[in-house]
C-alpha positions in Angstrom: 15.6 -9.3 14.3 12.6 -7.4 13.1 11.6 -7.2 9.5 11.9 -3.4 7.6 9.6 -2.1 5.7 9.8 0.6 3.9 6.6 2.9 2.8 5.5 4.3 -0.7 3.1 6.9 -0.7 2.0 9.9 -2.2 -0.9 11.4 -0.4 -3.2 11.6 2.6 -1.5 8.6 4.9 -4.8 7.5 6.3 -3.2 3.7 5.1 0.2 4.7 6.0 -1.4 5.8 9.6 -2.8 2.1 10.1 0.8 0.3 9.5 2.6 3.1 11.8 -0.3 2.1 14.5 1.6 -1.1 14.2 4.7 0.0 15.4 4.9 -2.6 18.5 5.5 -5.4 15.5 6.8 -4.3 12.4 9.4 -2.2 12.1 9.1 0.8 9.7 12.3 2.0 8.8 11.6 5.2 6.1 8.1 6.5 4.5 9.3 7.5 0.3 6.6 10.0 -1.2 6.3 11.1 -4.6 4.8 14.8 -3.7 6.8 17.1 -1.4 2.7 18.2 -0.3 1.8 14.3 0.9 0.2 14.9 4.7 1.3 11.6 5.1 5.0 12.9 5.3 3.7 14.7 8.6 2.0 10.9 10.1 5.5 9.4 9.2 7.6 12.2 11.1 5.2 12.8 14.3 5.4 8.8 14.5 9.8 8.9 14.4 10.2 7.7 10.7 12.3 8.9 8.7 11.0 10.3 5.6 12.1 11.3 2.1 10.8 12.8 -1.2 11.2 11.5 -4.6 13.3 14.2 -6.6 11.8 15.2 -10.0 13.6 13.2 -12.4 13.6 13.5 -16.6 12.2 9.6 -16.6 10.9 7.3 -14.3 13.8 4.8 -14.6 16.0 7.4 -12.9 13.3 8.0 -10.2 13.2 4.2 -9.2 16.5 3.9 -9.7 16.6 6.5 -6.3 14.0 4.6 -5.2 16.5 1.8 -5.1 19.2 3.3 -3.6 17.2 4.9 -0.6 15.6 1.3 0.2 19.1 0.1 0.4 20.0 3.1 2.1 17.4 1.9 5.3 17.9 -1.4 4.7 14.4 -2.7 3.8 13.0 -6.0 3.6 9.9 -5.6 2.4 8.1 -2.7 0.6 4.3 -1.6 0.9 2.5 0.3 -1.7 0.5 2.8 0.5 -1.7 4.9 -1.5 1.8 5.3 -3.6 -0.1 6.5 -7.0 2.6 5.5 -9.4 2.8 2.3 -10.7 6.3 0.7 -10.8 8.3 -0.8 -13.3 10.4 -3.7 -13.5 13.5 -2.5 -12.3 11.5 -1.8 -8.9 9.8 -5.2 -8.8 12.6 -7.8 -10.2 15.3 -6.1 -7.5 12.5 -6.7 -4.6 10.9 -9.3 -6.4 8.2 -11.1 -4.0 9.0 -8.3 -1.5 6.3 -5.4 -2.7 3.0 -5.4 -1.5 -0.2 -3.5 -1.9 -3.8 -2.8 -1.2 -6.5 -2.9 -3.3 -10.2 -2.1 -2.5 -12.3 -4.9 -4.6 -11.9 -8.7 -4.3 -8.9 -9.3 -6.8 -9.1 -10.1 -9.9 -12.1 -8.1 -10.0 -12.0 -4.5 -10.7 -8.3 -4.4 -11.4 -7.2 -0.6 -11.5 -8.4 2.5 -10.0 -11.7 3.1 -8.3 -12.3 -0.9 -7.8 -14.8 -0.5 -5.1 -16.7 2.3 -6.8 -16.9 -0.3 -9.4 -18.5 -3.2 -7.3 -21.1 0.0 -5.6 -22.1 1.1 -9.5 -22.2 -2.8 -11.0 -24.7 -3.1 -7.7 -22.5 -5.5 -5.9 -23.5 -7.5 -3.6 -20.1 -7.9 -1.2 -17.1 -5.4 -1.9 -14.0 -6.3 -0.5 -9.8 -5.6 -0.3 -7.2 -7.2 -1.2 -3.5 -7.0 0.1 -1.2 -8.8 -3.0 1.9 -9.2 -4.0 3.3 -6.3 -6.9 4.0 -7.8 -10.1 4.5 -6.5 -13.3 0.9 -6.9 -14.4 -1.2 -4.1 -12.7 -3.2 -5.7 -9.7 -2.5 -9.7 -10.7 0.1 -10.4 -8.1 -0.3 -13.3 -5.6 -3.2 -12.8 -3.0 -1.5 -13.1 0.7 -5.2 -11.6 1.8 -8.9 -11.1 1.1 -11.1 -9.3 3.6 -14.7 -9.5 2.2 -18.0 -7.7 3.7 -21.2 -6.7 2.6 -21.8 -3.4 1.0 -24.0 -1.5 2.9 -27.9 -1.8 1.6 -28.0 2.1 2.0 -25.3 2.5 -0.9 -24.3 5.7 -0.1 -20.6 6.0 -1.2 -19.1 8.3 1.6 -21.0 6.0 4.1 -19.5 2.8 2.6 -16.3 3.8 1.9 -16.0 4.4 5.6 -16.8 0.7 5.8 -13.9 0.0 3.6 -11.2 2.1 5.0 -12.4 -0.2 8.1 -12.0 -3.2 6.4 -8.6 -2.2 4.6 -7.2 -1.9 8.0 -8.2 -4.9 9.7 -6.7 -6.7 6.5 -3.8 -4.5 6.0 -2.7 -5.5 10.1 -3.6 -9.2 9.7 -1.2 -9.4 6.3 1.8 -7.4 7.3 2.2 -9.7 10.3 1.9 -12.4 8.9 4.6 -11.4 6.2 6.8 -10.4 9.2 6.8 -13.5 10.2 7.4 -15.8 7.3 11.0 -14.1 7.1 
């Protein structure tokens, strides 16, 4: 039996995109956005998944609370955090607790938080990198499962590199989510 993940997002897709390109191994059961507007709703129907959209809710317990139930609703394993741009609570993490997983564009446990390779570029950086961790309650301080580490361009131009590490995200994005799948 293949393992189920279910997909949090909230935007674009282009991360969401690489794990449906993986199709032939993992098993993607439902994409969960929190914006009606996410293009990435569009990747995750054209590719057979099912989809569905966070209803607005008077506090965010309630909202992952739905979270919840849908996960159970598709039967998920295992979670990924694909561009998904809230950040989740307890009740989230402690009922899928080891199970949530993300990706994060600096070489944790530097430049926890938004914008970590734009933080490596400005503190002239040498190597940038991503990393695909655990979720734990701590923003970004889960358990490394996967560093992918390259050299920032020498050019430094930002739409140039981050091209370089939407490359890089991918290549470590495939390489971790297989080799979850297969420690079930």
């Amino acid at each position: 039996m293949r393992v189920k993940w279910g997909v949090l997002i909230s935007g674009n897709g282009s991360t969401l995109q690489s794990i449906l390109d993986c199709q032939d191994i993992l098993d993607v059961t439902v994409v969960i956005s929190s914006r009606a507007s996410a293009y990435g709703l569009a990747r995750a129907r054209r590719a057979g998944v099912p989809t569905e959209i966070v209803p607005k809710f008077e506090n965010k317990k309630d909202a992952e609370e739905w979270i919840c139930q849908t996960l159970e609703k598709y039967r998920v394993h295992y979670i990924f955090l694909a561009g998904f741009m809230r950040i989740v609570s307890g009740q989230l993490i402690n009922k899928y607790k080891g199970k949530i997983f993300n990706i994060h564009p600096s070489l944790l446990p530097k430049y926890k938080g938004i914008n970590g390779f734009e933080q490596a570029l400005e503190a002239g950086d040498d190597d940038a990198g991503v990393t695909v961790h655990r979720v734990a309650l701590e923003v970004d301080s889960g358990e490394n499962i996967l560093q992918n580490r390259f050299k920032i361009p020498f050019h430094r131009d930002k739409d140039l590199s981050q091209l370089w590490l939407h490359i890089n995200e991918k290549r470590a994005l495939i390489e971790s989510m297989r080799k979850i799948s297969c420690q079930k």
